[in-house]
N, C-alpha and C positions, 0 to 999 in steps of 0.2 A: 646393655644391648638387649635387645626382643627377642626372643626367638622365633620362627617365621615357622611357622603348620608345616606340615612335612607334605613336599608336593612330588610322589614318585606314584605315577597312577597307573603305570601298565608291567606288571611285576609277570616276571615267567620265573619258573619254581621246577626244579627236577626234584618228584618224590622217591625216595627210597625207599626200595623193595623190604627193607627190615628194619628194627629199632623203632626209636623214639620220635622220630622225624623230624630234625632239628631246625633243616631247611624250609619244610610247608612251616612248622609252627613260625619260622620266621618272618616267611613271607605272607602269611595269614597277619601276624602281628602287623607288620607295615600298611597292607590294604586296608584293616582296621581303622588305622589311625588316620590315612590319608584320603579315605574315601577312592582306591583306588581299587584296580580288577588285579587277579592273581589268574595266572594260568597255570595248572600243574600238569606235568610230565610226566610218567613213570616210564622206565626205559625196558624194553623188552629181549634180553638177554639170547638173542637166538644162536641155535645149535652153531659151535664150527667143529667142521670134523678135524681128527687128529688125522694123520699119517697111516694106515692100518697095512701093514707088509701082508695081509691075505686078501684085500681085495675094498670093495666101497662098504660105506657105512650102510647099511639097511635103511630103506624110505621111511618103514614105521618106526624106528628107533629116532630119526630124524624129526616125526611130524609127532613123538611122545612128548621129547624135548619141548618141542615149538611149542605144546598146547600147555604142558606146565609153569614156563615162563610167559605166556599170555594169561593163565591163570594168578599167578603171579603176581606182575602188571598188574591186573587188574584188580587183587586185595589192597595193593598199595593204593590204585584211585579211591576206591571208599572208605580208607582211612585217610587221605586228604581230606574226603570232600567229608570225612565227618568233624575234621579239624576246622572245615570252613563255617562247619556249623557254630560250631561250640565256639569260635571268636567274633560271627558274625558279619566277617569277610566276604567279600563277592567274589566268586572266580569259577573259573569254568576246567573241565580236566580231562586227558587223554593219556594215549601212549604211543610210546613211539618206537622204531626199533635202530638197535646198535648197530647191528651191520648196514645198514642201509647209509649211513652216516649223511650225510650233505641232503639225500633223497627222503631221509626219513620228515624232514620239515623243521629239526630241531632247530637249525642253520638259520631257516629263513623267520621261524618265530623269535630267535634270539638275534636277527637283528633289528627289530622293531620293537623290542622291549627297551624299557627305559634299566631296568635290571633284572640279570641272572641270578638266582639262588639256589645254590648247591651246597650238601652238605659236606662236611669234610668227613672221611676215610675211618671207618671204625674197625680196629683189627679184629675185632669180635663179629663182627658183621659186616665184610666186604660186598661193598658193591660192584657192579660188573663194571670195569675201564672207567673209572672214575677218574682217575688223574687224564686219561686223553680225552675225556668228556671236557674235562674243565679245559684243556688244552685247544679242545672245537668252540668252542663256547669265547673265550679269549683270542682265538687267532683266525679262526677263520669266519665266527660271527661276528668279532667286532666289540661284544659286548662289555659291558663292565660287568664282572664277575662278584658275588656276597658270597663267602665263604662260610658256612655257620661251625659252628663247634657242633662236637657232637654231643658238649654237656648240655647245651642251651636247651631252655626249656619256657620261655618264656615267661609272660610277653616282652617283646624291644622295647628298651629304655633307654633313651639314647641323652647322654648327657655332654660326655666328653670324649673329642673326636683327636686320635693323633695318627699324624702324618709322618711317615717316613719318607722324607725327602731327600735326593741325589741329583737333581737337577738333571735326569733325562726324561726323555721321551715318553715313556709309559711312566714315569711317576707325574709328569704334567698331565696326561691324558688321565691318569686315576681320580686327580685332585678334580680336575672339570666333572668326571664322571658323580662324583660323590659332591658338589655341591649344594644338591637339595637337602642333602643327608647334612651336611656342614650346616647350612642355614638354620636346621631345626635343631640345632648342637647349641649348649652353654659355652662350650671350650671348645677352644680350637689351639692344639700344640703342634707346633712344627719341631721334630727331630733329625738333625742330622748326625747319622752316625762315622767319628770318623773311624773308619773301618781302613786305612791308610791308602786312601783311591787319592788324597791331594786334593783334598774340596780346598775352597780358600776361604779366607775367614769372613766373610760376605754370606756363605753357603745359607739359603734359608731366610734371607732379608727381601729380596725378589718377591720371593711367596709370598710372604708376611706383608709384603705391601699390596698384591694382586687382591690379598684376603681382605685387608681392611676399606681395597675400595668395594667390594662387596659387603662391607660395613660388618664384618668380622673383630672381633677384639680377639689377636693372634699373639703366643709367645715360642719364642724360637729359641731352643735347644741344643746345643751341640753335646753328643753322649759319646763316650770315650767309647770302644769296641773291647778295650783289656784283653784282648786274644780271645773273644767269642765272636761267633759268626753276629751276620747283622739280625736274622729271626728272631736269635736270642735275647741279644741286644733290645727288641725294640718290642720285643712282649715282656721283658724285664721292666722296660721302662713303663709301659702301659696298668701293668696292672700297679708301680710306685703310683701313678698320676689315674689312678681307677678310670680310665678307658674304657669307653663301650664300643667303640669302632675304630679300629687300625685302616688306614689308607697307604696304598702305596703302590709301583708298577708292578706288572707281571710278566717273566720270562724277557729279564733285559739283554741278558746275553740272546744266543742261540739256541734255540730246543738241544742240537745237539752238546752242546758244550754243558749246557746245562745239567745233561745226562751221564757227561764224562764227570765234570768236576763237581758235580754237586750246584747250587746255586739258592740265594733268600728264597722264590719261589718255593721251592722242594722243601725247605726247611720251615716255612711258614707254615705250609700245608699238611705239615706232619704232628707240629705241635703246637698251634695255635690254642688258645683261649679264651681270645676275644674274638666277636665276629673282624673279617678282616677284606676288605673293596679293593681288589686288582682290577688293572686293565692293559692294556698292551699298546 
């Protein structure tokens, strides 16, 4: 089979305020190769006051915050835009602020992105609501969500693509989302984990035929769970089958349930490896 150029041309990118920038180098790497635009984000962490039992926060204390997190912001744009250099990349860059949510534009740039890219969570270097960013970004934009590790360090090499499938909703919408990204793949493995949810033994042939009329050469998997969640399960399996891309839904259950009992989202996003394409 051919592989097909990689056609994802309008890339939105949240940079992070510290580290290595796993996310811009990823989405620098992808506009690279595809002749597309990157937009970069940096998100602007503004003041919330606490509770103070003697009376309001002070304005200047208010507007010190504001100007150091816009200082901030704005060291992370010129270490984007110096990433844009050094790969070559077209892209253009701003910032935006977290309280402002839906108003700040993030919303509306990310639903006219072809993909989101965000980086995953470094205990070493937290960033400000990063799990409810990916949260707005997924649910209330719309978007298909790229995950980067925070080991990545480029460039994207994308050879072998595997899917965690369970036949709902968001895992079909992840699989449409990540097509372009499949077509420019050598491998295409379908995973089903059976994690005791009573898939039937069909589970995973649907796909495998959807894929191959998009002229796909697809192999389908059934992986035992052995009493590990499915995250583990299917980053186990990926790095066996050396994977450079995990596909799969995001937040099947409910936000809340998902909160109470844990759920593959939350554990994906904690210990991922490989970069990893949610969508809702």
């Amino acid at each position: 089979m051919s592989v097909a150029p990689l056609n994802v041309k309008d890339i939105l990118a949240i940079i992070d305020l510290d580290g290595k920038q796993p996310a811009a180098r990823l989405a620098a790497s992808l506009a690279a190769q595809s002749g597309g635009h990157v937009t970069g984000l940096a998100p602007v962490a503004d003041f919330v006051s606490p509770v103070y039992v003697g009376g309001p926060v002070p304005v200047d204390m208010i507007d010190e915050a504001r100007d150091v997190a816009e200082r901030r912001a704005g060291t992370a744009v010129r270490t984007f835009e110096a990433i844009l250099a050094e790969t070559g990349a077209s892209g253009s860059s701003a910032t935006f602020s977290l309280i402002e949510g839906e108003d700040s534009g993030l919303v509306a740039a990310a639903r006219l992105a072809d993909i989101a890219i965000v980086g995953q969570d470094d205990p070493d270097a937290m960033e400000p609501a990063r799990e409810a960013l990916i949260e707005t970004l997924l649910l209330e934009a719309g978007a298909p969500v790229l995950i980067t590790p925070r080991a990545f360090a480029g460039p994207y090499l994308l050879d072998t693509v595997l899917i965690g499938w369970d036949g709902s909703l968001t895992a079909s919408r992840a699989v449409r989302a990540a097509l372009p990204l499949i077509a420019a793949a050598g491998k295409v493995r379908v995973a089903v984990v059976d994690s005791g949810r009573g898939l039937g033994e069909e589970a995973g042939a649907s796909l495998a035929r959807h894929l191959r009329h998009h002229g796909h050469v697809v192999e389908v998997e059934r992986i035992a769970s052995k009493g590990r969640d499915v995250a583990t399960t299917l980053l186990d399996h990926a790095a066996h089958s050396t994977a450079n891309l995990i596909v799969m839904g995001g937040y099947g259950h409910s936000r809340l349930r998902e909160f109470i009992l844990g759920g593959a989202t939350a554990d994906m996003m904690r210990a991922m490896t490989v970069p990893v394409l949610m969508a809702h």
